[in-house]
VOGU-3710 file (C-alpha; in Angstrom, 3 decimals, decimal comma):
1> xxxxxxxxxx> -60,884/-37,881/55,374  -56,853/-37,390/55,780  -57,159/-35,444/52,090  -59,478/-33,103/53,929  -57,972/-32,119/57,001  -54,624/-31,804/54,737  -56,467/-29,877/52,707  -58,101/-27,443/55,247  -54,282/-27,165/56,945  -52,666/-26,233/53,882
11> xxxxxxxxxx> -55,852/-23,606/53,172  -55,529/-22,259/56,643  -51,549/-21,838/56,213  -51,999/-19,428/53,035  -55,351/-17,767/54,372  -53,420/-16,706/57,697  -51,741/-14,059/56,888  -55,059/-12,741/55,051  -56,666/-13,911/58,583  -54,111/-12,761/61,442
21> xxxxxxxxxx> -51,908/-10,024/59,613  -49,121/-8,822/61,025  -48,563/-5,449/62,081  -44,885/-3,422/62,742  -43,996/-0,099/62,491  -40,691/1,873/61,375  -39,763/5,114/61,258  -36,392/6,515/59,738  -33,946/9,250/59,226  -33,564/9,539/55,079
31> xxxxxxxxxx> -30,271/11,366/53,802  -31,062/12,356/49,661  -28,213/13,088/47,312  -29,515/14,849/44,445  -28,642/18,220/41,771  -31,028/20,994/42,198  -30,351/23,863/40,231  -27,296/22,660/38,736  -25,568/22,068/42,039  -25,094/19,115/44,302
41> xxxxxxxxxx> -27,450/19,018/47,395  -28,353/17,051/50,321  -31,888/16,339/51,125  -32,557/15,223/54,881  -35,742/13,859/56,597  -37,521/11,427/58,282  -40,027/8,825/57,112  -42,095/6,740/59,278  -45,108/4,463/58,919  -47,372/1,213/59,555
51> xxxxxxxxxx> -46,203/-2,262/58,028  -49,235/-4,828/57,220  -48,342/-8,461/56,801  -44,632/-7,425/56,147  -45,380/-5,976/52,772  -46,979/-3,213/52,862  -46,417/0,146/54,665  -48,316/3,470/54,443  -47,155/6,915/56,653  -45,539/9,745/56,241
61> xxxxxxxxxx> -42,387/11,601/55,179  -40,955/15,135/55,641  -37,747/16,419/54,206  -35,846/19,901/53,744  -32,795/21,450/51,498  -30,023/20,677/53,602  -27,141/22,282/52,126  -26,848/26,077/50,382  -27,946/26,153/47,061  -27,943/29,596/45,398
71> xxxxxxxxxx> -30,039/31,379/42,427  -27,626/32,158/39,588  -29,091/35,765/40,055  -27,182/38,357/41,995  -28,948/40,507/44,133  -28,232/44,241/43,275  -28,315/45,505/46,771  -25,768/43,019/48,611  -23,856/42,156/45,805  -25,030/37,975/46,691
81> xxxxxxxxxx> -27,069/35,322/45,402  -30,026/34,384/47,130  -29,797/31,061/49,268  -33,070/28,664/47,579  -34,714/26,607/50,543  -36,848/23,732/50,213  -39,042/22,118/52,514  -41,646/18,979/51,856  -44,050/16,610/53,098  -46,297/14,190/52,565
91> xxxxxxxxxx> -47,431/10,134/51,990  -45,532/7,834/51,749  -46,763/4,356/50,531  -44,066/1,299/49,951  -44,636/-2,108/48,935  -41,829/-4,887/50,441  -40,556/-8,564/48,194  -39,205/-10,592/49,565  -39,088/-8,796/53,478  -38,349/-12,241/55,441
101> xxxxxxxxxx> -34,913/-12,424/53,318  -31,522/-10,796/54,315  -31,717/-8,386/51,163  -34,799/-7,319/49,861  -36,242/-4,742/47,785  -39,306/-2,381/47,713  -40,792/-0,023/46,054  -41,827/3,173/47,079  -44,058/6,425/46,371  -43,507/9,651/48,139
111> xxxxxxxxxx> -46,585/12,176/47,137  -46,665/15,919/49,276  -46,724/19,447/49,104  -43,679/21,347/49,318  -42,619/25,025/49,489  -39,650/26,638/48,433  -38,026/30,294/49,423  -34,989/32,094/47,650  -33,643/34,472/49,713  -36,123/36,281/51,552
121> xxxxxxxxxx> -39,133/36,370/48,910  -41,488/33,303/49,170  -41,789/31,583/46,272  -44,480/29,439/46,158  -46,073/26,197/46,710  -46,646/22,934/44,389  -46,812/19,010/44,174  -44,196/16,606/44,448  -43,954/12,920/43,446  -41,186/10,724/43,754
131> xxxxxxxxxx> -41,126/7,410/42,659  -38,504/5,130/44,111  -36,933/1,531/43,810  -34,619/0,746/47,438  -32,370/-2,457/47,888  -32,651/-3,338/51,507  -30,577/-5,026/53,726  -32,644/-6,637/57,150  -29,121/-6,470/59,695  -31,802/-7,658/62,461
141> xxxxxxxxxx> -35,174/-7,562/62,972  -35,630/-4,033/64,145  -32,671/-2,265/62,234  -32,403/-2,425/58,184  -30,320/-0,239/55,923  -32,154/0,676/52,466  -30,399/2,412/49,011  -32,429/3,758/46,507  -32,648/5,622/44,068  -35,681/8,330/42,450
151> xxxxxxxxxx> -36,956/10,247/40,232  -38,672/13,601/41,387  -40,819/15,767/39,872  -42,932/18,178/40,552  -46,688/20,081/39,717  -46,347/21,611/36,402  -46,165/25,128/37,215  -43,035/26,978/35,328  -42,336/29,611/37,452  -42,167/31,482/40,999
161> xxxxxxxxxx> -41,403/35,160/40,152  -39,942/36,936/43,576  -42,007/39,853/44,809  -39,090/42,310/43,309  -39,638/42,649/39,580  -35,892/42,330/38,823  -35,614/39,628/40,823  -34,817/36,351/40,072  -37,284/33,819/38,368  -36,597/30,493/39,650
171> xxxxxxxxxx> -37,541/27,683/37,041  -39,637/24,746/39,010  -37,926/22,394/36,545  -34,557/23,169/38,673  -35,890/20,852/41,353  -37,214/18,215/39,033  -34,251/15,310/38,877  -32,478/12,007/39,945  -31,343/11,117/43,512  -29,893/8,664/45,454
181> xxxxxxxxx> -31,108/7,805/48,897  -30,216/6,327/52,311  -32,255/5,326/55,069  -31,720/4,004/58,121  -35,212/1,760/58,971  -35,562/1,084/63,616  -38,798/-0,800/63,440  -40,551/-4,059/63,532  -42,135/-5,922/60,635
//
């Protein structure tokens, strides 16, 4: 009889989470550091999103081209190269190890749409993925610090020609490319 109710206790203690998850949510300003176009660039955003049973989270993300990066072409009539803006945003879906630990780790997928300018022709929209790996560090339980670092990529179109036909062509493989990440995580999970 004692095997039993041990039994059924030790059952209940691994079914519970499966049973009574646990819910949080986060959300978080997200600072990119990345080469687009052959220059250095800051991304900036915010993420936020749900966290089930401390492991799994699933919202949203939205990011833009924080600093001035410029088209190698000069325009004719101002003598300047077009400023290249980026904007994106999308899911985001991250699984947690380890979350009840001081440092943990996740991993992360960012899928969206994003559109870029350069200068003041439009210049199209396509698909972005970024995989990610973060190391996280839980200071409390509503503030944690995560580093990571990505790959993005993008839809496989080659090219955004401007409305101008001596304009610039701006390669979509400029924005493909590694990048380093902070975020800054206020939630509970």
């Amino acid at each position: 009889m004692k095997i039993k109710i041990y039994s059924l206790l030790i059952l209940f203690l691994f079914a519970c989470p499966i049973i009574l998850p646990q819910y949080g949510a986060y959300i978080a300003p997200v600072f990119k550091f990345t080469s687009i176009n052959g220059q250095n660039a800051v991304i900036s955003g915010v993420k936020g999103g749900w966290i089930i049973n401390k492991t799994f989270g699933i919202g949203a993300a939205f990011y833009g081209l924080s600093s001035d990066i410029t088209q190698r072409w000069i325009d004719p009539t101002n003598g300047q190269a077009p400023i290249v803006k980026l904007t994106t945003g999308g899911l985001n879906i991250e699984y947690v190890l380890f979350s009840d630990n001081m440092v943990s780790t996740s991993v992360e997928m960012f899928m969206g749409g994003a559109g870029i300018n350069i200068g003041s022709s439009y210049g199209g929209d396509f698909l972005i993925w970024e995989p990610q790996l973060n190391g996280n560090i839980n200071l409390n339980d509503w503030f944690h610090v995560s580093l990571g670092v990505s790959y993005r990529t993008t839809s496989g179109l080659d090219f955004y020609p401007s409305k101008d036909p001596a304009g610039p062509d701006f390669p979509i493989k400029n924005l493909r490319g590694f990048t380093g990440s902070l975020s800054l995580i206020f939630g509970m999970y």
